[in-house]
C-alpha positions as YAML, in Angstrom:
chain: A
units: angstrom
residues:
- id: 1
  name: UNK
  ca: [66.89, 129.24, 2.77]
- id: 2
  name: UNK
  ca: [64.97, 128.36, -0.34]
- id: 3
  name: UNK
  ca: [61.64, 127.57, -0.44]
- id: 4
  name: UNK
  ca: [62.23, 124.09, -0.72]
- id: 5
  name: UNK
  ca: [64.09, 123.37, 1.85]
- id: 6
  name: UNK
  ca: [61.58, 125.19, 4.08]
- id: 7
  name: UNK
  ca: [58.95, 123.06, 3.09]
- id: 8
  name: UNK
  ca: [60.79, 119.88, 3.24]
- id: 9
  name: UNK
  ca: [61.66, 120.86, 6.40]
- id: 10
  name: UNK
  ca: [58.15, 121.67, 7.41]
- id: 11
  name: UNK
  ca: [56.80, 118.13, 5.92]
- id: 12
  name: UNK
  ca: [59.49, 116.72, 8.35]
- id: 13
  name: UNK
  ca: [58.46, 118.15, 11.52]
- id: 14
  name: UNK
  ca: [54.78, 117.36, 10.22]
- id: 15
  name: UNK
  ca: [55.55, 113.08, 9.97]
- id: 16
  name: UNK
  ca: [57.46, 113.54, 13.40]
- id: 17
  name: UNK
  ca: [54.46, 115.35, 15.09]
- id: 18
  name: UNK
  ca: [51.81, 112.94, 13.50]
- id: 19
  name: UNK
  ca: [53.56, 109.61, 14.43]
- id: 20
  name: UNK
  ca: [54.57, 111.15, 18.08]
- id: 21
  name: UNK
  ca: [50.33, 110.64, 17.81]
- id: 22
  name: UNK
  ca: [50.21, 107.24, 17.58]
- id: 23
  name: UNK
  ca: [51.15, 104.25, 19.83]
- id: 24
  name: UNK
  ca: [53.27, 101.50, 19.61]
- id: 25
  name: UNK
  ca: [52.12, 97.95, 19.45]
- id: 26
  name: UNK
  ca: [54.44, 95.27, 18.53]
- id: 27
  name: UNK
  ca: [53.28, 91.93, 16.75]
- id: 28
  name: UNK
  ca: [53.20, 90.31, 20.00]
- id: 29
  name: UNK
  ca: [50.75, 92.23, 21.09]
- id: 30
  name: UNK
  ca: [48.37, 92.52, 18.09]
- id: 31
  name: UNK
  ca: [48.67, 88.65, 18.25]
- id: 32
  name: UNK
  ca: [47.63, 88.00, 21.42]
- id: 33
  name: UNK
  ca: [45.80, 91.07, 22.13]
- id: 34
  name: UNK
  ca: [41.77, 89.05, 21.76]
- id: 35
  name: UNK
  ca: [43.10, 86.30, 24.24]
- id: 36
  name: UNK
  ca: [42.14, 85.81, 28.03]
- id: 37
  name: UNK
  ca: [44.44, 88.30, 29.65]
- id: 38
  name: UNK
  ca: [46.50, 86.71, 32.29]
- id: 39
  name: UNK
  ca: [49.59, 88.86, 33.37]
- id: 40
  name: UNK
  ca: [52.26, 86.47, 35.38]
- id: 41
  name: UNK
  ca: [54.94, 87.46, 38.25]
- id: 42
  name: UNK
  ca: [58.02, 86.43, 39.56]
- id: 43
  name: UNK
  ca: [57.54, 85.35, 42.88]
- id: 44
  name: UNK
  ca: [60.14, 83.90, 45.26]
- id: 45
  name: UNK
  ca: [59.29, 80.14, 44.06]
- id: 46
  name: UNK
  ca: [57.33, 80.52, 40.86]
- id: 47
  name: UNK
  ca: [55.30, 83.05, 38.89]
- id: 48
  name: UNK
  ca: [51.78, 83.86, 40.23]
- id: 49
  name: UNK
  ca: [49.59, 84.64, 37.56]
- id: 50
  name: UNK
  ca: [46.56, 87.30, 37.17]
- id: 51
  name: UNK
  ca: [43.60, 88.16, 35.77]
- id: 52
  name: UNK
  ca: [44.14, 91.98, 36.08]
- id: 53
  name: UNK
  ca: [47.53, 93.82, 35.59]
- id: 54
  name: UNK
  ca: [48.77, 94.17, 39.26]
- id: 55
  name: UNK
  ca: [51.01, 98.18, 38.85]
- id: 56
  name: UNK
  ca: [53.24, 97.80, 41.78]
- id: 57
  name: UNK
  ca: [54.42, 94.62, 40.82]
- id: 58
  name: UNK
  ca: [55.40, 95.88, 37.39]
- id: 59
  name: UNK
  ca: [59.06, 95.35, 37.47]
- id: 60
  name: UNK
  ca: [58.41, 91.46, 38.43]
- id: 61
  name: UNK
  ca: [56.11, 90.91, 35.28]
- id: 62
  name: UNK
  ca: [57.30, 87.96, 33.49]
- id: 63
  name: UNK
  ca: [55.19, 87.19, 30.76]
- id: 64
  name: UNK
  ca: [51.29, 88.24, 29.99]
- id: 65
  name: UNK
  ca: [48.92, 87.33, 27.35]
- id: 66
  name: UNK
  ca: [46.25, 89.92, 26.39]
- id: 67
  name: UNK
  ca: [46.39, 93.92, 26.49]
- id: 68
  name: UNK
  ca: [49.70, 95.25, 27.35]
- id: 69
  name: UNK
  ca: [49.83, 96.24, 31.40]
- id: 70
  name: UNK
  ca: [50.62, 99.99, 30.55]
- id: 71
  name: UNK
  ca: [47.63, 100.11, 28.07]
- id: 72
  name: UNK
  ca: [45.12, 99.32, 30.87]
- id: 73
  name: UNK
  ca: [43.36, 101.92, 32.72]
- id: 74
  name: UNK
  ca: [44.89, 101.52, 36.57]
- id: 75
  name: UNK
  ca: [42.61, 100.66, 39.07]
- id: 76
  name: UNK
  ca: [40.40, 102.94, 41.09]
- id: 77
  name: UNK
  ca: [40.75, 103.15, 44.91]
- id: 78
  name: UNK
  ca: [38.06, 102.92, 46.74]
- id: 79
  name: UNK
  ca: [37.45, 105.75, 49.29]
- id: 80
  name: UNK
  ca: [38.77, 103.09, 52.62]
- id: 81
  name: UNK
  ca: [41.87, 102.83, 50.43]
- id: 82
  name: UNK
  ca: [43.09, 106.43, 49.53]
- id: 83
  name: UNK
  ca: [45.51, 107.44, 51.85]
- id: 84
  name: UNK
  ca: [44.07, 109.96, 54.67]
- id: 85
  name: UNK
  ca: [45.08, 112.87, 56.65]
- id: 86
  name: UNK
  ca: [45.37, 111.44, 60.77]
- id: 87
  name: UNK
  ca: [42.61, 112.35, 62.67]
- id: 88
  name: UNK
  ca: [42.61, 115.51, 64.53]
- id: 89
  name: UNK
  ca: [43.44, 115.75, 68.40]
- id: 90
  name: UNK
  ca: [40.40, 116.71, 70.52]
- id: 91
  name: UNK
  ca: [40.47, 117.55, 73.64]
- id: 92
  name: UNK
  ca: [39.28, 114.04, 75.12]
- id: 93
  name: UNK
  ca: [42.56, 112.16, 74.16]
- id: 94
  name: UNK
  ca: [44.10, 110.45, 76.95]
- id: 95
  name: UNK
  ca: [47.25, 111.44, 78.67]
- id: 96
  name: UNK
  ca: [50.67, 110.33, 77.76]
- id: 97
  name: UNK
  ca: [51.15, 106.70, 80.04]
- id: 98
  name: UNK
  ca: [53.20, 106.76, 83.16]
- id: 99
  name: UNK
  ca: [56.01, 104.83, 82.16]
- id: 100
  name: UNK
  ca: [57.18, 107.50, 79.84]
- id: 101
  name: UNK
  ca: [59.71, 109.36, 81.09]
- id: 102
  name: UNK
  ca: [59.40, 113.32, 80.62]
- id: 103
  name: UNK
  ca: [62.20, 114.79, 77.76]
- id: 104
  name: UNK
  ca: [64.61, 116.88, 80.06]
- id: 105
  name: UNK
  ca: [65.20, 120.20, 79.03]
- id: 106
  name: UNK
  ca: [67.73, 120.97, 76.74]
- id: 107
  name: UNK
  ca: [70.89, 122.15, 78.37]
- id: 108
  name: UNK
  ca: [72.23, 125.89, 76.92]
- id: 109
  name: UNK
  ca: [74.74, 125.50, 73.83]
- id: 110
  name: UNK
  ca: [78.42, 126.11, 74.43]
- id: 111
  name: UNK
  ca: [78.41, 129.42, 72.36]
- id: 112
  name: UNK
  ca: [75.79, 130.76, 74.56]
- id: 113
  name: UNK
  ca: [77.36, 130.34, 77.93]
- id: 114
  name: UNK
  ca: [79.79, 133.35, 79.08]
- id: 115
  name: UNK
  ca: [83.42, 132.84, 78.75]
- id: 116
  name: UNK
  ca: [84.31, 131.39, 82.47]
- id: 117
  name: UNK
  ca: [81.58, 129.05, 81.92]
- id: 118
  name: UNK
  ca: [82.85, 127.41, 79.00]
- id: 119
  name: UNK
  ca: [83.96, 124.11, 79.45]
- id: 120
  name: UNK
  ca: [87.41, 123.09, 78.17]
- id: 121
  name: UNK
  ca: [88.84, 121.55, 74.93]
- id: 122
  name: UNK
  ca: [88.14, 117.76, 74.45]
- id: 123
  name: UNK
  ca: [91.43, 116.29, 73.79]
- id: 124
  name: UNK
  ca: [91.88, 114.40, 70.71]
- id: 125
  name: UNK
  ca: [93.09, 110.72, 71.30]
- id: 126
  name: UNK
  ca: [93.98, 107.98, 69.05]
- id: 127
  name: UNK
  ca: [91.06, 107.14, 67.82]
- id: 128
  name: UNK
  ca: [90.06, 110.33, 66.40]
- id: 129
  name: UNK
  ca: [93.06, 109.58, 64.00]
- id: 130
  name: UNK
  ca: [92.34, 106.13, 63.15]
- id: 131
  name: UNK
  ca: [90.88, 106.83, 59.59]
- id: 132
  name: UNK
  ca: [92.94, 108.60, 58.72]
- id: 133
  name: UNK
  ca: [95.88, 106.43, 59.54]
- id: 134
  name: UNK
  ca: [93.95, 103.65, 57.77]
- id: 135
  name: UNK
  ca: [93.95, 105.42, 54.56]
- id: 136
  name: UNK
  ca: [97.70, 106.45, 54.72]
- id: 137
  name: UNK
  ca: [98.16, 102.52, 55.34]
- id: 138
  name: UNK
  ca: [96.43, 101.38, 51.92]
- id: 139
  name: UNK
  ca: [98.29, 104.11, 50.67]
- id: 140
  name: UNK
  ca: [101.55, 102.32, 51.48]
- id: 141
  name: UNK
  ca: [100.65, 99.11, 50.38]
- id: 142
  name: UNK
  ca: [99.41, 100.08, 47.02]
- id: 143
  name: UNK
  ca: [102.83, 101.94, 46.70]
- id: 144
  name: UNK
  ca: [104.73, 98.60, 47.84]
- id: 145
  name: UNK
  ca: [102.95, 96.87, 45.47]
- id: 146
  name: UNK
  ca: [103.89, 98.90, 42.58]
- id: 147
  name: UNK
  ca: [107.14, 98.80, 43.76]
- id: 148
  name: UNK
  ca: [108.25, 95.25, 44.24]
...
């Protein structure tokens, strides 16, 4: 490659790294960017407007005046609010109520059991081959209906 072609090239990828720098603000925004902010939501009867950009509620946003939602910082949770572990078991926690019944024990699996023990073959009956006779139905009507 020449050398100028290498440094176009280079002056390129320079433009493309320096305006992958900057953000984009449409006119919209620059215009009313100094206004009140009130960011408005699609509720089931009208929109419900807000002071502050409300994040889970971000594909309902209908209109807003002021700094773009995504440009604000999100807000912080207070400790209460952060989601937390469950609280360890101690050995003070009450027993499980009387009206439970106990789990019975599960029973030993088929392939375990010795061969006498096994129990026989389920039969299959006609509803084990109901989907499949509902397909080759549809089948024969979209054939019909090609054919007459």
């Amino acid at each position: 490659m020449s050398k100028a072609v290498k440094s176009a090239a280079l002056a390129a990828f320079a433009i493309l790294v320096a305006t992958g720098c900057t953000s984009y603000e449409s006119a919209y925004e620059r215009a009313v960017y100094d206004e009140e902010p009130v960011y408005c939501y699609q509720s089931l009867g009208s929109a419900d407007c807000y002071r502050t950009p409300h994040r889970r509620d971000d594909a309902r946003l209908v209109n807003y005046y002021g700094p773009a939602p995504s440009r604000t910082a999100p807000p912080r949770l207070s400790k209460a609010a952060r989601p937390q572990p469950p609280p360890a078991p101690s050995g003070d926690t009450p027993a499980a109520p009387a009206d439970v019944a106990e789990r019975p024990a599960a029973e030993p699996s088929a392939a375990a059991q010795p061969e006498a023990e096994k129990p026989e073959e389920k039969k299959t009956g006609w509803r084990d081959w109901l989907p499949l006779a509902t397909v080759g139905f549809g089948a024969l009507q979209v054939i019909a209906a090609f054919a007459l």
